[in-house]
N, C-alpha and C positions, 0 to 999 in steps of 0.2 A: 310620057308621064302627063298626070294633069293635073293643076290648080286645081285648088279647092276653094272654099271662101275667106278659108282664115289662114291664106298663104300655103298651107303645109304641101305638100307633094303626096302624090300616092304612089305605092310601088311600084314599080315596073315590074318584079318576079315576086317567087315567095310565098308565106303563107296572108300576107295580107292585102297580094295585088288584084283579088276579086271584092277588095274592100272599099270600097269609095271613100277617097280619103278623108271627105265631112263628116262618116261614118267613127272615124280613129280616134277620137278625144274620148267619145262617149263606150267606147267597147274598149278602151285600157282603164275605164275606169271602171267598167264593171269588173275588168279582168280583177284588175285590184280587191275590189269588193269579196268576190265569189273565190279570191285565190288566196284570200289571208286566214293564216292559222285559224282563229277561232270561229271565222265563218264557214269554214270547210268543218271542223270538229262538231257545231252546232250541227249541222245540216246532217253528220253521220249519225249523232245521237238522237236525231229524231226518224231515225230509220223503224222503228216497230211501234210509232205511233205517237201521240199527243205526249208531253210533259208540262208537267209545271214548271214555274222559273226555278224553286229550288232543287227540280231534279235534275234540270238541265247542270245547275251549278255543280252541283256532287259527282256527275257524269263526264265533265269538263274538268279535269287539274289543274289548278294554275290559273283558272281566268277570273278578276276581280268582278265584283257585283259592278263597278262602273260599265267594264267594257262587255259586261252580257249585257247590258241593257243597251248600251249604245249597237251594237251586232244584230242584235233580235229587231231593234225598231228599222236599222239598215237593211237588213234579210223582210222584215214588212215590206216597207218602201217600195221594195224592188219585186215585189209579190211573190216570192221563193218559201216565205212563210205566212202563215195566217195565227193573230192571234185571237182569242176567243176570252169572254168574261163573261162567267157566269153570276148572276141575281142572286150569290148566294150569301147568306152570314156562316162564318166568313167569307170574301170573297175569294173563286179561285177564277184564276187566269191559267187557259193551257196554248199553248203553243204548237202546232203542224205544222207539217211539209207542205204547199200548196202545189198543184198539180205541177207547174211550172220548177219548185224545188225538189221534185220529184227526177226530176230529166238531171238535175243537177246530181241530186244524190246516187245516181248511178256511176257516174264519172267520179267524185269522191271518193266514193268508197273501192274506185280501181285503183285512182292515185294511192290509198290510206296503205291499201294490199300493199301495192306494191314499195314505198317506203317501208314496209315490215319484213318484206321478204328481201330488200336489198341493204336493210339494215347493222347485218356485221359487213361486210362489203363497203359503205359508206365510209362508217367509222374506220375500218382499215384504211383507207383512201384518207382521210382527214388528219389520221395519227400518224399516215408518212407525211403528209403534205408538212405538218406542223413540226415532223422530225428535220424534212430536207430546211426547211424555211428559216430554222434556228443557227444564226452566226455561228459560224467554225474559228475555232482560235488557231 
């Protein structure tokens, strides 16, 4: 094993011992980024091209105007998305995939499949788990 500079250890096996361990803070936080709910939902719904912010919203269930906006400027940041403002009255803002969220969106939309096709399977798995886990009198 080896030191790093900020103490941590690198793996010895595994899938992250060709990782250098100074490498680990910054790729568990993209993991985070790129592997929470609304940033994976964003990134599928911009799969057939540019949106606006409220189409993105109508496209998405369930995500407040805070946390699209907070996601979209994170998925910026990180150059997974580009966004675009046009010189117009009104003004419109559209939203892409950049070529970078493009690599992503492939992998997304494996995971999205497959959460759908293992989706009574899951919930069966859940509805025992929560049957066995309930006190017996």
């Amino acid at each position: 094993m080896q030191d790093s500079t900020d103490g941590e250890m690198a793996a010895a096996i595994g899938p992250c011992a060709s990782i250098p361990a100074d490498h680990m803070p910054f790729i568990r936080q993209v993991l985070d980024r790129v592997g929470d709910k609304w940033s994976m939902l964003i990134t599928a719904a911009l799969e057939d091209g540019p949106l606006r912010y409220t189409d993105l919203q109508r496209q998405i269930p369930g995500i407040s105007q805070r946390m699209l906006t907070h996601t979209l400027r994170q998925l910026r940041d990180d150059g997974l998305i580009t966004r675009t403002a046009y010189a117009e009255v009104p003004p419109r803002v559209e939203y892409a995939l950049a070529p970078l969220g493009r690599g992503l969106h492939e992998i997304v939309m494996r995971l999205i499949g497959w959460v759908a096709d293992h989706h009574d399977e899951i919930r069966a798995n859940r509805a025992q788990s929560d049957t066995s886990a309930s006190p017996r009198a």
